[in-house]
C-alpha positions in Angstrom: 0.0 0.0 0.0 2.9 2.6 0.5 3.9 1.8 -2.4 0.9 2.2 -4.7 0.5 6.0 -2.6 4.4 7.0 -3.2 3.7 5.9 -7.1 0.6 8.2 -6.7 2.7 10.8 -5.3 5.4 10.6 -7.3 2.9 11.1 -10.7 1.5 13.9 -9.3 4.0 15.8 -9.3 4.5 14.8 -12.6 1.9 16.3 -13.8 3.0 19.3 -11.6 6.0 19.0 -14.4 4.1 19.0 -17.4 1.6 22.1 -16.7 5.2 24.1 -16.1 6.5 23.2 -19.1 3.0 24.0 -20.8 4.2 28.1 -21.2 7.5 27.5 -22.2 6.7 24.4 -24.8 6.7 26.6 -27.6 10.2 28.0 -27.4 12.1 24.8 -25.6 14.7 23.0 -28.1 14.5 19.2 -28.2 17.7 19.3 -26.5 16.2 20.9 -23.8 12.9 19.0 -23.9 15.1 15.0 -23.9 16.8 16.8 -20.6 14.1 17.7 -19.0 12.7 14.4 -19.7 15.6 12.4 -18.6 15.9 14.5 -15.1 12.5 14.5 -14.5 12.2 10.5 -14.9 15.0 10.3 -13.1 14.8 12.1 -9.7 11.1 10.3 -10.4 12.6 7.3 -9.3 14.7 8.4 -6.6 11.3 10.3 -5.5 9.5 7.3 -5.3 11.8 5.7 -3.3 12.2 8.2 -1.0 8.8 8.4 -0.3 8.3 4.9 0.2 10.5 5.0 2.8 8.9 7.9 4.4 5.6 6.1 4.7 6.9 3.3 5.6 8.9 4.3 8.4 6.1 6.7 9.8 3.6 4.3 9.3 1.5 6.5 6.9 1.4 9.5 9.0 -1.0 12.7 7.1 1.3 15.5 8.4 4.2 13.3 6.5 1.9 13.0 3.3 0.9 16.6 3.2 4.7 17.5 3.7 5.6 15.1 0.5 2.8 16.5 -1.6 3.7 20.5 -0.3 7.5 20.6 -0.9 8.0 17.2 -3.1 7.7 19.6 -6.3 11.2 21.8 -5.4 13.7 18.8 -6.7 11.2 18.8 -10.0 11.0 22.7 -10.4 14.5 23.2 -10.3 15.4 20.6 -13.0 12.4 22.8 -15.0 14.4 25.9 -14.0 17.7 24.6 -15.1 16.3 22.6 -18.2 14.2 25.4 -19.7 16.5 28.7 -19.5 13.7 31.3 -18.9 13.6 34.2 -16.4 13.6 33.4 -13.0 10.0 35.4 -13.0 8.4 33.8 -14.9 9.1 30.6 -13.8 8.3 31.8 -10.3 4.8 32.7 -11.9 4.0 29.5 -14.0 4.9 27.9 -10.6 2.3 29.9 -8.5 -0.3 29.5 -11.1 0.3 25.6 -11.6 0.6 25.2 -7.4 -3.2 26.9 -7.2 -4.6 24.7 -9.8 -3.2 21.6 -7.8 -4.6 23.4 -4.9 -8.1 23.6 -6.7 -8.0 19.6 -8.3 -7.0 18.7 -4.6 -9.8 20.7 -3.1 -12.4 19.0 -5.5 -11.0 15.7 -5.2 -12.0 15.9 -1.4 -15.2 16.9 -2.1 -15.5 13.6 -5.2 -13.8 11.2 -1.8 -15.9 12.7 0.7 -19.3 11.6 -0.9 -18.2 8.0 -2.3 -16.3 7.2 0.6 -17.0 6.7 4.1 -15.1 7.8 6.7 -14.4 4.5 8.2 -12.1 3.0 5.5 -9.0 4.3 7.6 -6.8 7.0 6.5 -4.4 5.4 4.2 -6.8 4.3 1.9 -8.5 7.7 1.8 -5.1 9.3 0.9 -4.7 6.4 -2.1 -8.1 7.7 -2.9 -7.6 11.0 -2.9 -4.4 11.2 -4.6 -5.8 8.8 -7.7 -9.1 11.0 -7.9 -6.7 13.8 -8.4 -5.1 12.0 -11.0 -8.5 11.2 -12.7 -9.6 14.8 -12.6 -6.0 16.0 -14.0 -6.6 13.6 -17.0 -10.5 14.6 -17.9 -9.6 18.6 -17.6 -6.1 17.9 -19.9 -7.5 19.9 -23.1 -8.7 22.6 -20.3 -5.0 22.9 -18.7 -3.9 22.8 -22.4 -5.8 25.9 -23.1 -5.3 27.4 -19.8 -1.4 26.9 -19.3 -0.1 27.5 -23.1 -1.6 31.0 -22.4 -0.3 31.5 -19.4 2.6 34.0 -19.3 1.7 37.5 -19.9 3.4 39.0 -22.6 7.1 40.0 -22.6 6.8 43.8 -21.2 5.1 42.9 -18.1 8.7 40.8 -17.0 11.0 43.5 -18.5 11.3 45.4 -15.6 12.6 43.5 -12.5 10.5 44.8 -10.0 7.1 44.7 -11.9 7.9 41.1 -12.8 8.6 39.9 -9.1 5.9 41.5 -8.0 3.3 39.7 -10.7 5.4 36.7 -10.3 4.8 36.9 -6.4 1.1 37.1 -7.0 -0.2 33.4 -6.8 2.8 32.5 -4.4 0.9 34.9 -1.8 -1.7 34.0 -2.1 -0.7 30.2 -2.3 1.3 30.2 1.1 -1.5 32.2 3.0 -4.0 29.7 1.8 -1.8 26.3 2.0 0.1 27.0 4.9 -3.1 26.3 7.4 -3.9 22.9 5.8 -0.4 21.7 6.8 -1.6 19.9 10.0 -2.3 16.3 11.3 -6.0 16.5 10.3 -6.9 15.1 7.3 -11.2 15.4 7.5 -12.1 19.4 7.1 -15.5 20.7 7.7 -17.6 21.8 4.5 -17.3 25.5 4.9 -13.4 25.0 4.8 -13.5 22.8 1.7 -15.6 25.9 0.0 -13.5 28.1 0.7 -10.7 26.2 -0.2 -12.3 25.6 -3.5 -13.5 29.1 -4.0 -10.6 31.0 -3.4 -8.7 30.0 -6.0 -11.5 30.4 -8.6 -11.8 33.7 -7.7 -7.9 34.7 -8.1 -8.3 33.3 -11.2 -10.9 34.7 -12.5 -9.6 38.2 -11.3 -5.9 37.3 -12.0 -7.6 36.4 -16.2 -9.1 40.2 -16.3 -6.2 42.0 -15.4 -4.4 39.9 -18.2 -7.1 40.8 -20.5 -6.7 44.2 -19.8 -3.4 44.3 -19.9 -3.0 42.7 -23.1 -5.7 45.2 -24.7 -3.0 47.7 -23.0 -0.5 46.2 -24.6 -2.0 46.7 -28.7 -2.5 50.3 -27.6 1.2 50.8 -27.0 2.1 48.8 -30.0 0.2 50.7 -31.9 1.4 53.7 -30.7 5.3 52.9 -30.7 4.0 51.8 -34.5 3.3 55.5 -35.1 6.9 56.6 -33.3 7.9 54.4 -35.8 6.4 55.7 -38.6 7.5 59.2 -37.2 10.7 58.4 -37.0 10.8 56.8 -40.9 9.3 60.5 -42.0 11.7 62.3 -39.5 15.1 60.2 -41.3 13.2 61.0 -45.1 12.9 64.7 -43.8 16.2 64.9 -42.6 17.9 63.2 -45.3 16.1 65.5 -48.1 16.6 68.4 -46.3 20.5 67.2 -46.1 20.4 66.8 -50.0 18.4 69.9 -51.0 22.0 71.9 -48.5 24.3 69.8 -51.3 22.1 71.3 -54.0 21.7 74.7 -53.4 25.7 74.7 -52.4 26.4 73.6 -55.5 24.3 76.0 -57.3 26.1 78.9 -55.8 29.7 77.0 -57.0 28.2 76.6 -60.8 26.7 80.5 -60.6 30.7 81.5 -59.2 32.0 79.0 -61.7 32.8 82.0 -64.2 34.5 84.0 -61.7 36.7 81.2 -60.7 38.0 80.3 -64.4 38.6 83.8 -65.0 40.4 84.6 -61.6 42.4 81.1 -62.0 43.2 82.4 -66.1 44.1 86.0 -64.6 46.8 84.0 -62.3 48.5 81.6 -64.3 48.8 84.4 -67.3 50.6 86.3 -64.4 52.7 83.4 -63.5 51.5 83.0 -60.4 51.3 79.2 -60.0 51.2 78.9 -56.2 47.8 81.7 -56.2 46.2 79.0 -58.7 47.1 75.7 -56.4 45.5 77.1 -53.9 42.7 78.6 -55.7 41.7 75.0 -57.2 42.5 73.6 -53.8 39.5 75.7 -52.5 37.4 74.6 -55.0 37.7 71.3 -55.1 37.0 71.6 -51.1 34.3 73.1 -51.6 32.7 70.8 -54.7 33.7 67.6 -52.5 31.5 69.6 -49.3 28.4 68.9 -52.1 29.0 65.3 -52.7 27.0 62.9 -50.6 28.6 60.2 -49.2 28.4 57.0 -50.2 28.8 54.9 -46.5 26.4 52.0 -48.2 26.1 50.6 -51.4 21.9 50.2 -50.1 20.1 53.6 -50.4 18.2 53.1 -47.5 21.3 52.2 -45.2 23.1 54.6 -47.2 20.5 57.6 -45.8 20.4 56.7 -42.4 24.5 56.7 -42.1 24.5 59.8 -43.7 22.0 61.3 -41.3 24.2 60.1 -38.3 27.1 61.2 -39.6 26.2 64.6 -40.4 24.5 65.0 -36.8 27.4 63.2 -34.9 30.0 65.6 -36.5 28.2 68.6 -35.8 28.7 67.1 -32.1 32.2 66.2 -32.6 31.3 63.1 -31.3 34.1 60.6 -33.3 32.3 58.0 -36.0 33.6 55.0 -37.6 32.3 53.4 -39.7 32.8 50.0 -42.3 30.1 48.5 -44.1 29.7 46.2 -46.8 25.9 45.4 -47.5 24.4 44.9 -50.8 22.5 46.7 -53.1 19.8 44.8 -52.7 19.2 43.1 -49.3 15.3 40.8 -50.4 13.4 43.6 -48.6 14.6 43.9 -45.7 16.7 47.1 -45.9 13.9 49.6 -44.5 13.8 46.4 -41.1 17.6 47.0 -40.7 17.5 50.9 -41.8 15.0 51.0 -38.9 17.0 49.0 -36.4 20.5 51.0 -37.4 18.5 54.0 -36.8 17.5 53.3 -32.9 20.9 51.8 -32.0 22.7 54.5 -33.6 20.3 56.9 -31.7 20.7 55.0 -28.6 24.6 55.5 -28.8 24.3 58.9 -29.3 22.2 59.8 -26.3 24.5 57.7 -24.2 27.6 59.1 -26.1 26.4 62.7 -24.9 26.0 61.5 -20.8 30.2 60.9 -21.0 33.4 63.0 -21.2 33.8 64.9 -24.3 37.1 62.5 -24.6 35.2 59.8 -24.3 32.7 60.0 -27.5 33.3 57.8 -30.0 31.1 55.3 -31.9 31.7 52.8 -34.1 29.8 51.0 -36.7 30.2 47.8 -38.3 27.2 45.9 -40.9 28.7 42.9 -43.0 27.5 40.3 -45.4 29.5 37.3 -46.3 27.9 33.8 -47.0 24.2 34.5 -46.7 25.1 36.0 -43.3 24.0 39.3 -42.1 26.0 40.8 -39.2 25.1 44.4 -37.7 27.7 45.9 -35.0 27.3 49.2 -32.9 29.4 50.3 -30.2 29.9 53.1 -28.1 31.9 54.3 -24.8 29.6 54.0 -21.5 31.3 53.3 -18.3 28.0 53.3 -16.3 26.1 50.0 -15.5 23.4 49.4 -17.7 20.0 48.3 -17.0 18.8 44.5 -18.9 15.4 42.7 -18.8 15.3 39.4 -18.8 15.7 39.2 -22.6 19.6 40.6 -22.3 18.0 43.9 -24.0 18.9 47.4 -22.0 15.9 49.3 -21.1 15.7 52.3 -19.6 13.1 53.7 -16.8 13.0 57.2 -18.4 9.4 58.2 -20.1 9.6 58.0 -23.6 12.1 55.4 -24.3 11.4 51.7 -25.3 10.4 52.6 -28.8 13.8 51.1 -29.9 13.9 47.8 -27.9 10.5 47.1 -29.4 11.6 47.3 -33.2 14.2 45.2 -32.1 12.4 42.5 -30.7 10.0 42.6 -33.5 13.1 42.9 -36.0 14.7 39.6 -33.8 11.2 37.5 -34.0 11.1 38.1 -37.9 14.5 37.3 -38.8 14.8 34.9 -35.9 18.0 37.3 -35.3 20.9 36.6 -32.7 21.8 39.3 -30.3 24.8 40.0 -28.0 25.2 42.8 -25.8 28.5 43.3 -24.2 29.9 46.0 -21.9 33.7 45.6 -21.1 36.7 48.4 -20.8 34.3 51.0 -21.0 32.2 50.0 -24.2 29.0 48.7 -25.3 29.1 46.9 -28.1 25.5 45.5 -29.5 26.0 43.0 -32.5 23.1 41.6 -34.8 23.5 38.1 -36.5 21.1 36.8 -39.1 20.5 35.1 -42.5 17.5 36.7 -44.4 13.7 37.0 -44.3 11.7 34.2 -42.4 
């Protein structure tokens, strides 16, 4: 018999297992799913023995058995944790959410026990009972948990900033502990009020806990939609800028063709006069001034071309260093206004944090390659303070206004199914781009 109820046990908190791995199933690697698998069945048998022994050596005692079925998940979570590299948040949350629903199957499986079987049967049996009912229940409500748990994590934002993700990560676990804690005791009948309660409360929370997420995520399309128009903005702001950049070249070089006469006759008035030196520097001048009216090619793509050009005119009238070497082609399959876009908010984003450092210490570099179907982007820029990262390796900043970037990135990472790296070391932060073309 203590057997059969540590077997019970132990596939209970299997299932525990599976509705955790629910949120995450879409983004875990087979690698990651056959070790998850392998640890899991395998502190599954160590559990099962362990928990044999524990009955048997305490003689089925119910404080014993509610301390196996409240903490006999940890071993299991933390192979999850390690297994399925996710933020430490959101697997707090998926964790709290999963415990609340055991909480609730429990809850109604005592209710199911409590009708078909009488008291009398002794207390080992009902705990078999119990624990196999739960089981049964877990298995009729699997397209339910399906539903329920793929869904489960809010979107991305709400875990970007570390405090506003512990604190909605903490959530369930609150409210978990102050409703679990009391039923750790010696008594394994409640009264009916209790097991109401115990079966509404949870309901309730997650009813509740669904709206705000509803809301939330209707929250969430507005400001997509409106960092879509900053977007947009911004696209009109680098076409402004970059006409208004050509139309200086033009009218410069109007001036220089209207002067053009002047200059040939002043140059023909020096050398008849033998004054060769005059004339060098003359033609010198001019040529300065004819190259001031060239725009320069940085990109071989017009796009990429436009938004260098924009960055280097503005970085130069802060004196702020710029380096740049880039080799992309003409024609990138459609993708040049994604990575014109992206170029544009890093490049923006190094400037702002250029202008927070010592004058000395302003200097950005740039760095977009193509080479065997490969597409790597490079931006760096001196920053000695610590930056801020979300749980994606992204910096963010607290200040209102900002984000716009970080979201064009994310969206330009999903499309692309782009690499990123962020690095700050020696003073400089260098974000580099890796991918292969248009998914």
């Amino acid at each position: 018999m203590f057997f059969l109820l540590a077997l019970a046990l132990v596939l209970l908190q299997l299932t525990g297992v599976w509705l955790r791995y629910l949120p995450f199933a879409d983004t875990v690697s087979k690698r990651q799913r056959r070790n998850l698998q392998r640890l899991t069945a395998g502190w599954g048998i160590i559990a099962f023995l362990s928990y044999a022994a524990v009955m048997t050596v305490y003689d089925g005692d119910v404080l014993r058995f509610k301390l196996l079925v409240a903490f006999g998940w940890v071993p299991f979570f933390l192979i999850s944790y390690y297994c399925i590299p996710r933020g430490f948040v959101q697997h707090l949350f998926v964790l709290g959410m999963q415990s609340l629903f055991a909480i609730l199957l429990h809850t109604a499986s005592g209710f199911v026990v409590g009708v078909v079987l009488p008291f009398d049967y002794g207390e080992l049996i009902h705990m078999l009972t119990l624990n196999t009912c739960y089981l049964l229940l877990f298995l009729l409500l699997i397209p339910l948990e399906r539903r329920l748990f793929c869904k489960l994590v809010p979107v991305q934002r709400f875990f970007q900033y570390r405090h506003l993700g512990l604190y909605i990560a903490l959530m369930p676990l609150v409210v978990l502990f102050s409703y679990a804690l009391p039923m750790l005791d010696s008594q394994l009948y409640h009264s009916m009020p209790e097991r109401i309660g115990r079966l509404a409360l949870p309901i309730f929370f997650f009813l509740i806990f669904r709206l705000v997420i509803t809301t939330a995520h209707h929250m969430s399309e507005h400001t997509a939609e409106v960092n879509r128009n900053n977007l947009l903005a911004q696209q009109l702001y680098s076409l402004r800028e970059y006409t208004r950049l050509t139309e200086e070249k033009r009218q410069t070089l109007r001036v220089l063709r209207h002067d053009m006469r002047h200059y040939n006759r002043l140059l023909g008035t020096l050398l008849d006069s033998g004054r060769i030196q005059e004339a060098k520097q003359l033609v010198d001048k001019y040529t300065a001034e004819i190259e001031h009216t060239t725009m320069q090619e940085l990109c071989a793509n017009d796009l990429i071309n436009a938004t260098l050009s924009i960055y280097h005119y503005h970085l130069g009238n802060l004196e702020i260093p710029f380096q740049q070497k880039v080799n992309l082609p003409r024609e990138m399959a459609g993708m040049d206004m994604d990575v014109a876009i992206v170029l544009s908010n890093l490049l923006e984003n190094a400037l702002h944090a250029s202008m927070k450092q010592p004058v000395t210490d302003r200097t950005i570099k740039v760095s977009a390659q193509f080479d065997a179907e490969q597409y790597v982007l490079s931006v760096a820029n001196r920053f000695r303070e610590p930056l801020l990262i979300d749980s994606e390796g992204l910096p963010y900043s607290d200040e209102p206004g900002h984000g716009t970037g970080m979201i064009s990135l994310r969206t330009f990472v999903r499309k692309y199914n782009a690499q990123c790296d962020l690095r700050q070391q020696d003073g400089w932060v260098t974000f580099m781009l890796y991918w292969h073309g248009e998914k």
